[in-house]
N, CA, C and O atoms as a Tripos MOL2 file, in Angstrom:
@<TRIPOS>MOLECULE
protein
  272   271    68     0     0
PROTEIN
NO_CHARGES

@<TRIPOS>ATOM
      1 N          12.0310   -6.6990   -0.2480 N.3       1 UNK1
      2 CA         12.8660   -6.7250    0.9390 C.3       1 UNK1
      3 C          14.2500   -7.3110    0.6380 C.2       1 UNK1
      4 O          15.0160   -6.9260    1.5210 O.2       1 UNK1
      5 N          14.7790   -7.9650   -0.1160 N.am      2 UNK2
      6 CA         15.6150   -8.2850   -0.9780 C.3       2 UNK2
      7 C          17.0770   -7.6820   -1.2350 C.2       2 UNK2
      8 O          18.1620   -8.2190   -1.4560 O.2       2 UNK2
      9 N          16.5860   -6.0850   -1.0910 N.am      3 UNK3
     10 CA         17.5780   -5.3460   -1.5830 C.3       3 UNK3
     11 C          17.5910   -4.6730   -0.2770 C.2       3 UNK3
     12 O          17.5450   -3.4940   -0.6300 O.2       3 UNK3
     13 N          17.6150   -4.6700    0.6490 N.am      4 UNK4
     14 CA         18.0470   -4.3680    2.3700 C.3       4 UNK4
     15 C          19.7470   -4.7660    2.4850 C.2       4 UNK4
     16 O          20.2640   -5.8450    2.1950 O.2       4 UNK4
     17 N          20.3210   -3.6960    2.9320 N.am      5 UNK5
     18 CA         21.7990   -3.8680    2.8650 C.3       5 UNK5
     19 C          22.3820   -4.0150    1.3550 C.2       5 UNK5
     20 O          23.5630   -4.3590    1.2940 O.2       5 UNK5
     21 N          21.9290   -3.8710    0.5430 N.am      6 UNK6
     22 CA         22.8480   -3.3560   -0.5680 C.3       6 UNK6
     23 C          22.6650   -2.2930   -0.8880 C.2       6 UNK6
     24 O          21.7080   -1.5480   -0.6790 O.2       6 UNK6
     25 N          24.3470   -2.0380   -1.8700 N.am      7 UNK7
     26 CA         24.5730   -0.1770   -2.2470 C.3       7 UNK7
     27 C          23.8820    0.3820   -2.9840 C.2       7 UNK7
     28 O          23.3900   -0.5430   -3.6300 O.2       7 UNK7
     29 N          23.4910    1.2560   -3.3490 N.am      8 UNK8
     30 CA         22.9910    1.9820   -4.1040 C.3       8 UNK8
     31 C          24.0000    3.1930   -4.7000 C.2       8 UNK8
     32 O          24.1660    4.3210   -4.2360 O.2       8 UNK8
     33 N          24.6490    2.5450   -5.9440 N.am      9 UNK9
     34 CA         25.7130    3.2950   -6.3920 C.3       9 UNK9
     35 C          24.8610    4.7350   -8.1590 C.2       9 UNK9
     36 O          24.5400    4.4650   -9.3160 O.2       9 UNK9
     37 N          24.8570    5.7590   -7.5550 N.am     10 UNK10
     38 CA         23.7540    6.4310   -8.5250 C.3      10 UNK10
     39 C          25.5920    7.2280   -9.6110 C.2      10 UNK10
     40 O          26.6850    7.3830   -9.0650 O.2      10 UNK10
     41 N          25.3680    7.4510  -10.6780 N.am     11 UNK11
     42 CA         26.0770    7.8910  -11.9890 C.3      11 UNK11
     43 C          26.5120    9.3020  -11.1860 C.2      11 UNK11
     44 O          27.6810    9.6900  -11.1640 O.2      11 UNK11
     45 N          25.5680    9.9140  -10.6240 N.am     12 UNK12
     46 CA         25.6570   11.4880  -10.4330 C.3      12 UNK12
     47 C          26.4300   11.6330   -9.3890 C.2      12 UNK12
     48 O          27.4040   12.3760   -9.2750 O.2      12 UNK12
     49 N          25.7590   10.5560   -8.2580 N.am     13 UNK13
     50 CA         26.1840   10.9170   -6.9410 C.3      13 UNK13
     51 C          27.9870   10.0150   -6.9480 C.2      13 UNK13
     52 O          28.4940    9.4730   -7.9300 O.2      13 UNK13
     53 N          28.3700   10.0830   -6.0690 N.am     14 UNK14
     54 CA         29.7470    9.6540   -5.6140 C.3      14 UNK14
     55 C          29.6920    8.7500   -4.2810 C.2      14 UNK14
     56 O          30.4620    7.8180   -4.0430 O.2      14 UNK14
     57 N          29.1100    8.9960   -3.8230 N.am     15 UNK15
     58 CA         29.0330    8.2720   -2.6720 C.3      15 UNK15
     59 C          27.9930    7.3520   -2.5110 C.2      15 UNK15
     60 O          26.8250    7.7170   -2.3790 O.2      15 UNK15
     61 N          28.4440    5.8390   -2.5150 N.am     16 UNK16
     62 CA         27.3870    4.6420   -2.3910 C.3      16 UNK16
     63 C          26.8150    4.7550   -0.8970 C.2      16 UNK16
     64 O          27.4760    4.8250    0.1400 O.2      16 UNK16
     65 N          25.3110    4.7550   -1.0580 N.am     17 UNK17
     66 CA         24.3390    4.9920   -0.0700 C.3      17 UNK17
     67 C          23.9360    3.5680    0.2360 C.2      17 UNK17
     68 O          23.9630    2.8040   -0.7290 O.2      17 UNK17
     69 N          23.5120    2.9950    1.5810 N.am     18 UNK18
     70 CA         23.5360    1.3080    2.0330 C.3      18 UNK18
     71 C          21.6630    2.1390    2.0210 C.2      18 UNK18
     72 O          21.0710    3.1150    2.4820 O.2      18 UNK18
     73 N          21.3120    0.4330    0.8060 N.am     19 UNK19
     74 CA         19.5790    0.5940    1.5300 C.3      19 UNK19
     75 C          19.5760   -0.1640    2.6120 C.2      19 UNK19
     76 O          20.2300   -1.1830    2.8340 O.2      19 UNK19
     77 N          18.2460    0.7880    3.7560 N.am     20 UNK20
     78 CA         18.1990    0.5830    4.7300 C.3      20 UNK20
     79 C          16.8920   -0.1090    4.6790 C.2      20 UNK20
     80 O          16.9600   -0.6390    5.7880 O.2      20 UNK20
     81 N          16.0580   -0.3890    4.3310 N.am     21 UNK21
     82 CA         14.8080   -1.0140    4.3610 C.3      21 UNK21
     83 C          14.1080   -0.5550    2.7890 C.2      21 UNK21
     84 O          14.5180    0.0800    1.8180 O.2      21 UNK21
     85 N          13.0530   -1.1370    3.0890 N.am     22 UNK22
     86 CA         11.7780   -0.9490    1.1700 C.3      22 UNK22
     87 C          10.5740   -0.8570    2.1750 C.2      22 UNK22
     88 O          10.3520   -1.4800    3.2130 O.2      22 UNK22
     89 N           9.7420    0.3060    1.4050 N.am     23 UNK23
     90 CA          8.4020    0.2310    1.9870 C.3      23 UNK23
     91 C           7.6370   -0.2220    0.9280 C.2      23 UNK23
     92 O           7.5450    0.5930    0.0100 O.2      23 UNK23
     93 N           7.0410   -1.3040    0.7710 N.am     24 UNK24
     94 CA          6.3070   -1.8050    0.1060 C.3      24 UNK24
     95 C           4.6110   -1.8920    0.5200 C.2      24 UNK24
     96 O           3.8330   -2.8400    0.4170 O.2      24 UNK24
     97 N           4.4210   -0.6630    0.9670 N.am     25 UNK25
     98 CA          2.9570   -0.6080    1.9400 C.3      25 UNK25
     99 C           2.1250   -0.2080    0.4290 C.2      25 UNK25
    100 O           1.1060   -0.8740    0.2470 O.2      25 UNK25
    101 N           2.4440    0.7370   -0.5780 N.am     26 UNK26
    102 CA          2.0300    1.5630   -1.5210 C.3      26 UNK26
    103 C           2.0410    0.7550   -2.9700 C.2      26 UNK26
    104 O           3.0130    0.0270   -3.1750 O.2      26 UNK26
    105 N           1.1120    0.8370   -3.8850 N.am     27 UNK27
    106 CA          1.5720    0.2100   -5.1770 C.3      27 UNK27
    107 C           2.7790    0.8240   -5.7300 C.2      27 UNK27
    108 O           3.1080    0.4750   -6.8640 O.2      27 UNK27
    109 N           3.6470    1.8750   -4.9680 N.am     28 UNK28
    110 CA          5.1360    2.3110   -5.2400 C.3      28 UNK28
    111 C           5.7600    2.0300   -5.0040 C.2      28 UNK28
    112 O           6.0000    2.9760   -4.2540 O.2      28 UNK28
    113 N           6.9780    1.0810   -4.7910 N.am     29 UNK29
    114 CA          7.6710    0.4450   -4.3520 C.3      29 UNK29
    115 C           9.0350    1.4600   -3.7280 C.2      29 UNK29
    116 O           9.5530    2.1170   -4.6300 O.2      29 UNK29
    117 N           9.6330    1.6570   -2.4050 N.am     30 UNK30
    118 CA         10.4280    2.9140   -2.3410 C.3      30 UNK30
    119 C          11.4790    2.4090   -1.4750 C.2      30 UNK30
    120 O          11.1330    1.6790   -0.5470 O.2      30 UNK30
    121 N          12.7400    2.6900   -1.6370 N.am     31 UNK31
    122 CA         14.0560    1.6500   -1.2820 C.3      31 UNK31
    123 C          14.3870    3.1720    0.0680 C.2      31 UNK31
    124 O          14.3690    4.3670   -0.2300 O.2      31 UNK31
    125 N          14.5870    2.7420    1.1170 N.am     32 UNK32
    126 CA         14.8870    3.3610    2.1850 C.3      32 UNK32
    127 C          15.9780    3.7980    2.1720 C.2      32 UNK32
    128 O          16.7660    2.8580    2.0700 O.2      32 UNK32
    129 N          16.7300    5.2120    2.2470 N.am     33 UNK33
    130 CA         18.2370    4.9660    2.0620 C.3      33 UNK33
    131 C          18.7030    6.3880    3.3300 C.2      33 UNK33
    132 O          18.0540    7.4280    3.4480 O.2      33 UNK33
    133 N          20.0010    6.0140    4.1580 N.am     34 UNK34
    134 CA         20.4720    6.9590    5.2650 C.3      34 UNK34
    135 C          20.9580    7.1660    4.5020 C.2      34 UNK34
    136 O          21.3220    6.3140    3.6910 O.2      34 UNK34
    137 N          21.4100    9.5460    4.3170 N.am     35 UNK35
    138 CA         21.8800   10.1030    4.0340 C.3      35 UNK35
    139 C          22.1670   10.4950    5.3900 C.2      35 UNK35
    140 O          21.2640   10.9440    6.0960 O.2      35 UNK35
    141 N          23.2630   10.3740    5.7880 N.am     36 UNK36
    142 CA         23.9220   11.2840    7.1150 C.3      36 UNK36
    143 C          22.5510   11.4850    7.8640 C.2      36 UNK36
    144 O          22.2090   12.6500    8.0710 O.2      36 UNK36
    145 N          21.7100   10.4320    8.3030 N.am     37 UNK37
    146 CA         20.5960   10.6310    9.2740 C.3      37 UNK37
    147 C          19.4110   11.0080    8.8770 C.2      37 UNK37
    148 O          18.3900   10.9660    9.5630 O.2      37 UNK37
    149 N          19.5290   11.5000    7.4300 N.am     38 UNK38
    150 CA         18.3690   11.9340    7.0630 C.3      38 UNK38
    151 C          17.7930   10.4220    6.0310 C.2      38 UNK38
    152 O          18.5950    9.8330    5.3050 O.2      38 UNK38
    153 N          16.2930    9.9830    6.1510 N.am     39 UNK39
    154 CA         15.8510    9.4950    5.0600 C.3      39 UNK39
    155 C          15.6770    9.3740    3.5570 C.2      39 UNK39
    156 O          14.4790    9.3540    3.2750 O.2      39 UNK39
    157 N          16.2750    9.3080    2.7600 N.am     40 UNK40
    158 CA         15.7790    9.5240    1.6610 C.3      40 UNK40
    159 C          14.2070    8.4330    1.1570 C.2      40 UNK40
    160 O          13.5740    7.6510    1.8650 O.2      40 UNK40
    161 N          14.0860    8.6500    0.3200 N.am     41 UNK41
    162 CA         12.9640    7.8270   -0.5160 C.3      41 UNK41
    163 C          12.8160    7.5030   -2.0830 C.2      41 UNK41
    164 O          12.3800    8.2450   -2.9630 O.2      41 UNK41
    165 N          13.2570    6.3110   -2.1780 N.am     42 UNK42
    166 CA         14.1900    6.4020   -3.8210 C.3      42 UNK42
    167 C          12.3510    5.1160   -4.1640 C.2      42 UNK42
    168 O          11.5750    4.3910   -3.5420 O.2      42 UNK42
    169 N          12.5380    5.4910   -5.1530 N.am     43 UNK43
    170 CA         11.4490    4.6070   -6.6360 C.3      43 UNK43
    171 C          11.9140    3.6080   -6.5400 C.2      43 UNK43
    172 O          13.1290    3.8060   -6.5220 O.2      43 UNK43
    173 N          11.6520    2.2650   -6.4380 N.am     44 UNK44
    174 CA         11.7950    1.1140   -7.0870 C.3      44 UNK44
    175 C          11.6640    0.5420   -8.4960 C.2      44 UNK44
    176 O          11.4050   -0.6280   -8.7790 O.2      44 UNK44
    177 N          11.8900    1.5790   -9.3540 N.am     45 UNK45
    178 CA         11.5170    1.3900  -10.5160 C.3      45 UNK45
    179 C          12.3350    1.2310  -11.7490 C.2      45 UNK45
    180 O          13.3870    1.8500  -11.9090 O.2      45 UNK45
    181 N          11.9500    0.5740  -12.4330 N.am     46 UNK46
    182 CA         13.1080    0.1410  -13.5660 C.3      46 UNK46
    183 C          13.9060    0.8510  -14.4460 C.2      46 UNK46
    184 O          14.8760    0.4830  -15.1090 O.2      46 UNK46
    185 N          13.3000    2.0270  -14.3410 N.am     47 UNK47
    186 CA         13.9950    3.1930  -15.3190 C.3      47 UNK47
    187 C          14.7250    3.5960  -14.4190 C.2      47 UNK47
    188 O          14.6890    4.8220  -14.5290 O.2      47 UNK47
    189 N          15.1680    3.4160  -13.8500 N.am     48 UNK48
    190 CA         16.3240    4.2160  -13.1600 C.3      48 UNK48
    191 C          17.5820    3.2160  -12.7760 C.2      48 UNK48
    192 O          18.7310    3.5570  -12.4930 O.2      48 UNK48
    193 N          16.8360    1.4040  -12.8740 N.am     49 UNK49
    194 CA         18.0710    0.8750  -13.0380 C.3      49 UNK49
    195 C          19.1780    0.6200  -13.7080 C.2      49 UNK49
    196 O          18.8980   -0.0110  -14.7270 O.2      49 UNK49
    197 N          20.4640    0.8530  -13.5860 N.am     50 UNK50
    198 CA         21.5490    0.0890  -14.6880 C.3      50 UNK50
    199 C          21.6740   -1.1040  -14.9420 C.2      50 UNK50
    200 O          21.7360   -1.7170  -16.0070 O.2      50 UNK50
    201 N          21.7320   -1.6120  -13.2050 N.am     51 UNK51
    202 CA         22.4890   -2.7810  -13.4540 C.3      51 UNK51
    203 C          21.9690   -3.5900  -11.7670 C.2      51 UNK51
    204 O          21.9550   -2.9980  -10.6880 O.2      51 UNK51
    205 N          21.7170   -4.5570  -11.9240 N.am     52 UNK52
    206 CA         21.6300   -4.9520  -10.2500 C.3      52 UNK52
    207 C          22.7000   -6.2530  -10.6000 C.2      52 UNK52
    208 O          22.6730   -7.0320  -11.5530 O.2      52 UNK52
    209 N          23.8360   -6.1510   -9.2160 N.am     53 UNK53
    210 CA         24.6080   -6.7050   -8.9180 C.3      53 UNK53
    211 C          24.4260   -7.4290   -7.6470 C.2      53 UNK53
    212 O          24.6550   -6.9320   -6.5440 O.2      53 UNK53
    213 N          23.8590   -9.0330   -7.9260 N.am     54 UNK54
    214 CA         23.2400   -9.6830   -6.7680 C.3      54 UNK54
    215 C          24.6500  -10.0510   -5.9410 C.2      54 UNK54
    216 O          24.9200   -9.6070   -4.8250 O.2      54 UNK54
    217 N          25.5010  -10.9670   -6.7340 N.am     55 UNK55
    218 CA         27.0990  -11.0090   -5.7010 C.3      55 UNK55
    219 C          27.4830   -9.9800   -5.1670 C.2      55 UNK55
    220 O          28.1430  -10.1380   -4.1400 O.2      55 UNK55
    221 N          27.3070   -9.0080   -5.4910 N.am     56 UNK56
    222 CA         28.2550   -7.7860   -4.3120 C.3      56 UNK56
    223 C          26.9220   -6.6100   -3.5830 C.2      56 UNK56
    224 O          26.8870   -5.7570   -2.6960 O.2      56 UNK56
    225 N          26.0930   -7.1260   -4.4430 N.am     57 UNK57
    226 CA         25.0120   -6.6100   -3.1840 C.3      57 UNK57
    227 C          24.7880   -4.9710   -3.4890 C.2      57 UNK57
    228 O          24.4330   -4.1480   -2.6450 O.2      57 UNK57
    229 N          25.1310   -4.6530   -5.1400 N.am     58 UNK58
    230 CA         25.4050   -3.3190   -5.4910 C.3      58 UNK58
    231 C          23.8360   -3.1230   -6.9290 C.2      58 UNK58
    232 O          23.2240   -3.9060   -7.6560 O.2      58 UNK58
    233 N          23.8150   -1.8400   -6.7010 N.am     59 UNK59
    234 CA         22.4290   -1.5480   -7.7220 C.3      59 UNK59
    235 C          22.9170    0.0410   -8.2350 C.2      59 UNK59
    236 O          22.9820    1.1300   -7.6640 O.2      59 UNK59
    237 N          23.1530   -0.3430   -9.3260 N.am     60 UNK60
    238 CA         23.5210    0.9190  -10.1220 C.3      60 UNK60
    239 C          22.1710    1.4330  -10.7490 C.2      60 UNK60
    240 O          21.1750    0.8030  -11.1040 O.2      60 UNK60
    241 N          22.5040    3.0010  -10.7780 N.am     61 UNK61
    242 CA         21.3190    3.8680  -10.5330 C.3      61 UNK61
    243 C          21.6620    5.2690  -11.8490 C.2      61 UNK61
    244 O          22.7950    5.6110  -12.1880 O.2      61 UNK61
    245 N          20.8600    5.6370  -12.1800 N.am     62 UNK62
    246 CA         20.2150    7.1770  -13.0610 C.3      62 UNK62
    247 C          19.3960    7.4340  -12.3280 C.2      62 UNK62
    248 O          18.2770    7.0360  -12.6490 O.2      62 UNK62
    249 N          19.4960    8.0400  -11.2950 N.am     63 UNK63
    250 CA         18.3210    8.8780  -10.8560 C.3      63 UNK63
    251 C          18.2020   10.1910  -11.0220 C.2      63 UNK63
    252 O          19.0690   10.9760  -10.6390 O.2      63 UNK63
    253 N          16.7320   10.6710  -11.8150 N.am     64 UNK64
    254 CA         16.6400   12.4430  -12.1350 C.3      64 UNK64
    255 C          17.1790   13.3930  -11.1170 C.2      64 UNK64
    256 O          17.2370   13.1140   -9.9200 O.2      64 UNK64
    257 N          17.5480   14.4610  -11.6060 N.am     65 UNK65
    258 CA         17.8290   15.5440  -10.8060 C.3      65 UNK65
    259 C          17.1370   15.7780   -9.8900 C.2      65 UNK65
    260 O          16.0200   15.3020  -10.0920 O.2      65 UNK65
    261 N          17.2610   16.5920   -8.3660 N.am     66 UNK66
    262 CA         16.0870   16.6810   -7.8280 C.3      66 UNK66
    263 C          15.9210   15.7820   -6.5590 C.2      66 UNK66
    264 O          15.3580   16.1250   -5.5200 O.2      66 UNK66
    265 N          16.6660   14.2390   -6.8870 N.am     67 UNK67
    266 CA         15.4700   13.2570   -6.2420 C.3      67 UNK67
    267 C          16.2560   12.3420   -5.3190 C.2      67 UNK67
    268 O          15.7900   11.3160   -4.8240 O.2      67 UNK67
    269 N          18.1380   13.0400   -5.0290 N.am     68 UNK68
    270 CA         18.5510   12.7070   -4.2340 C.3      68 UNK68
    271 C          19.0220   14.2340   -3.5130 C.2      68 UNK68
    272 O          19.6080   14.2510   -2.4310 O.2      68 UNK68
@<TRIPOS>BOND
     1     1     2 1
     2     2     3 1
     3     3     4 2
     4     3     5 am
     5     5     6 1
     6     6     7 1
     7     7     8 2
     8     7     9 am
     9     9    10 1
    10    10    11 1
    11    11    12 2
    12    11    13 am
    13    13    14 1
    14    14    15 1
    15    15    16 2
    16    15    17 am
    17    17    18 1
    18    18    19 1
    19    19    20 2
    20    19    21 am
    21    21    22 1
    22    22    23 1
    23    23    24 2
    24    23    25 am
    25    25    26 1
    26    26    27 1
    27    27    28 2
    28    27    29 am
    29    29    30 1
    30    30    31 1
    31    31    32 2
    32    31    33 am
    33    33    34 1
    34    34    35 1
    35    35    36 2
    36    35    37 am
    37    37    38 1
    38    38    39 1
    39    39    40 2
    40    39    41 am
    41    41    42 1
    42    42    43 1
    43    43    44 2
    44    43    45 am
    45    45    46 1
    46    46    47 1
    47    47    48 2
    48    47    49 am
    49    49    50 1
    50    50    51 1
    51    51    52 2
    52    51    53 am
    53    53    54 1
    54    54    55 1
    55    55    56 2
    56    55    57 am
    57    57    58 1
    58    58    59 1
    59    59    60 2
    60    59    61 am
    61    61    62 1
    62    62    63 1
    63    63    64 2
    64    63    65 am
    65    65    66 1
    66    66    67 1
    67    67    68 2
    68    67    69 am
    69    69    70 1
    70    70    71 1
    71    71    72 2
    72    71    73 am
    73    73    74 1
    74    74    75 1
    75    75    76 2
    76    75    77 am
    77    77    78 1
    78    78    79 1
    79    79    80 2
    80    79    81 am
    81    81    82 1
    82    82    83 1
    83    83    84 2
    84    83    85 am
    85    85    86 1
    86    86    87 1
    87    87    88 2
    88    87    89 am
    89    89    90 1
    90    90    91 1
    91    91    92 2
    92    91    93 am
    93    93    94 1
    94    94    95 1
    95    95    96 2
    96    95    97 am
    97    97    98 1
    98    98    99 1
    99    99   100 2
   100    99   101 am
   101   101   102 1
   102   102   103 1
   103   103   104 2
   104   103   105 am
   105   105   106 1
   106   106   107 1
   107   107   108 2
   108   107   109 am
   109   109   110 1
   110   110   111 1
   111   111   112 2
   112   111   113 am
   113   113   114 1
   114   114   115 1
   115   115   116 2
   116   115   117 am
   117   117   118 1
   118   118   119 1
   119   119   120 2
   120   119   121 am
   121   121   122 1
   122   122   123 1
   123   123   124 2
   124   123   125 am
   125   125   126 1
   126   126   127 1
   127   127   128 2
   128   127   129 am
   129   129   130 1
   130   130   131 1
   131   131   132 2
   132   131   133 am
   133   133   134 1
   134   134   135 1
   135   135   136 2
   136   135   137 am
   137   137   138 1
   138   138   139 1
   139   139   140 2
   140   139   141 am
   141   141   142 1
   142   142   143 1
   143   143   144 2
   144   143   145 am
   145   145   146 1
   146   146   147 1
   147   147   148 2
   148   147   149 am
   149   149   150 1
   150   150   151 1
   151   151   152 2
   152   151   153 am
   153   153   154 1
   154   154   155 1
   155   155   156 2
   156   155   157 am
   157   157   158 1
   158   158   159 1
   159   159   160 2
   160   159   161 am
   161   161   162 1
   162   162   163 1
   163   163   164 2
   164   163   165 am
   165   165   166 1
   166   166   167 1
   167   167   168 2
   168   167   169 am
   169   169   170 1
   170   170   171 1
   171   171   172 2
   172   171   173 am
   173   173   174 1
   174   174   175 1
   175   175   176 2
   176   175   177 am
   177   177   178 1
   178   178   179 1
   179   179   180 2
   180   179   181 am
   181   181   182 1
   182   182   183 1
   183   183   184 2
   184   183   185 am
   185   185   186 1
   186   186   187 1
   187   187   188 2
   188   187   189 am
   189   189   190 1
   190   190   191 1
   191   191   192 2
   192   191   193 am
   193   193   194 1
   194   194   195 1
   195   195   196 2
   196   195   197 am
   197   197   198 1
   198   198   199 1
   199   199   200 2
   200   199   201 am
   201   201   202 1
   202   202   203 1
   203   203   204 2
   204   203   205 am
   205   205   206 1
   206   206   207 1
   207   207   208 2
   208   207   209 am
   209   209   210 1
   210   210   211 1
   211   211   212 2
   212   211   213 am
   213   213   214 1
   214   214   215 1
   215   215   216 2
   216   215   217 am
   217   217   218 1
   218   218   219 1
   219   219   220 2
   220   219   221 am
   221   221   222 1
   222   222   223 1
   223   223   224 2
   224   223   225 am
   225   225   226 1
   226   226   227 1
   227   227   228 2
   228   227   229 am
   229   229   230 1
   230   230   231 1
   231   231   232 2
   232   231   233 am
   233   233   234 1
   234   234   235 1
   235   235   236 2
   236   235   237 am
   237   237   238 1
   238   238   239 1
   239   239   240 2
   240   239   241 am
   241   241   242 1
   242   242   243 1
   243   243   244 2
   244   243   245 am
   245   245   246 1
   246   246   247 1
   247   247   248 2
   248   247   249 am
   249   249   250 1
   250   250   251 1
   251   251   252 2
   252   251   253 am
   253   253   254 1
   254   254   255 1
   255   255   256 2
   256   255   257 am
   257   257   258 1
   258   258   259 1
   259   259   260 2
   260   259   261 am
   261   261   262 1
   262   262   263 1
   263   263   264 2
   264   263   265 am
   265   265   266 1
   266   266   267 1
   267   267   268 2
   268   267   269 am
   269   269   270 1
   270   270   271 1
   271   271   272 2
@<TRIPOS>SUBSTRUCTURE
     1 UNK1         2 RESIDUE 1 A UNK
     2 UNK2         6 RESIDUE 1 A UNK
     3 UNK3        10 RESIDUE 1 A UNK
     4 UNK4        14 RESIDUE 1 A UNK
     5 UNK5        18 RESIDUE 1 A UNK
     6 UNK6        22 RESIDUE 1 A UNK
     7 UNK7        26 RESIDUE 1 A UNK
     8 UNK8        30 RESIDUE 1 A UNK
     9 UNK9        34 RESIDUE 1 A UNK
    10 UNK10       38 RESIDUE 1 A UNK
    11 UNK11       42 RESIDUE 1 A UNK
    12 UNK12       46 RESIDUE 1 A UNK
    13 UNK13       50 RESIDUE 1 A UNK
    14 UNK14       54 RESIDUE 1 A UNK
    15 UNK15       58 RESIDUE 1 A UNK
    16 UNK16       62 RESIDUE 1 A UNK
    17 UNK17       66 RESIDUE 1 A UNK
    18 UNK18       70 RESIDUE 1 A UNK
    19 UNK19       74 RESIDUE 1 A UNK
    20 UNK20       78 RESIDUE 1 A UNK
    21 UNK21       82 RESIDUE 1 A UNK
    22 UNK22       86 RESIDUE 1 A UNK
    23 UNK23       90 RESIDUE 1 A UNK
    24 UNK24       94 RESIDUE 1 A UNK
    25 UNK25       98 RESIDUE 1 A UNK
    26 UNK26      102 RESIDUE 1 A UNK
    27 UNK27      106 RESIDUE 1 A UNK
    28 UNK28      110 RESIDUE 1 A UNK
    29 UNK29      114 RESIDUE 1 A UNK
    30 UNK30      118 RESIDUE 1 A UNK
    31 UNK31      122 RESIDUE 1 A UNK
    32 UNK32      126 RESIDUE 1 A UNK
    33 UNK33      130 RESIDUE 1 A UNK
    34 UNK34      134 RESIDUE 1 A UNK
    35 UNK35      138 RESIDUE 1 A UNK
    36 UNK36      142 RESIDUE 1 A UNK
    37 UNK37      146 RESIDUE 1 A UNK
    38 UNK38      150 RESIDUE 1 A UNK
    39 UNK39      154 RESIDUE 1 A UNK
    40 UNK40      158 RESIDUE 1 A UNK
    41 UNK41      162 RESIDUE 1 A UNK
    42 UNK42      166 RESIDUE 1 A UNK
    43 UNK43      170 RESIDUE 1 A UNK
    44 UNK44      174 RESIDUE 1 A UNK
    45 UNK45      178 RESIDUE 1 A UNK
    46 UNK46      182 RESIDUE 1 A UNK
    47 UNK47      186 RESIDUE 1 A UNK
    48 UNK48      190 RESIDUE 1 A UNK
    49 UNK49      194 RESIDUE 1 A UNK
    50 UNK50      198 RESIDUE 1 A UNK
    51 UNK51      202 RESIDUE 1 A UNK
    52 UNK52      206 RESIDUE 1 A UNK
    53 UNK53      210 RESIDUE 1 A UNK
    54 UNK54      214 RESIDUE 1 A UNK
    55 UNK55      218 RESIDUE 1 A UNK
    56 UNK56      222 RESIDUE 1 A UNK
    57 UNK57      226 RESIDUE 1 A UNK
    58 UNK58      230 RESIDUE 1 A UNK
    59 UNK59      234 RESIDUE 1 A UNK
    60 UNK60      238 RESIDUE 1 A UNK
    61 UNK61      242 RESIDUE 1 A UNK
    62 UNK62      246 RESIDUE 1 A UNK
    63 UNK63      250 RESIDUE 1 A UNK
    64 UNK64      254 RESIDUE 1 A UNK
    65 UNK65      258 RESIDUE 1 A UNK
    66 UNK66      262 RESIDUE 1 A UNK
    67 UNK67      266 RESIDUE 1 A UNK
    68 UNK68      270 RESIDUE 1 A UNK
């Protein structure tokens, strides 16, 4: 829950997405993110992190094709 209100800045994409909540109901961990109203459902998972930036509240991202 931690990462609620920070960016999610991905290599591919251009536009930093604000997480909106984590569902942590699943042994998958999945970061909530508004695309223009629609939900996405991103991995919590380490391979896809760069970099987590706790002062500015930013989490740089590789995420596969496909999965935004």
């Amino acid at each position: 829950r931690d990462f609620i209100n920070y960016w999610m800045i991905d290599k591919k994409h251009v536009k930093p997405r604000a997480i909106t909540g984590v569902d942590d109901s699943t042994l998958n961990v999945l970061l909530q993110i508004d695309r223009n109203g629609e939900e996405l459902l991103i991995p919590a998972a380490d391979e896809f992190f760069d970099k987590v930036d706790t002062d500015n509240k930013c989490i740089y991202t590789h995420l596969p094709d496909g999965l935004v």
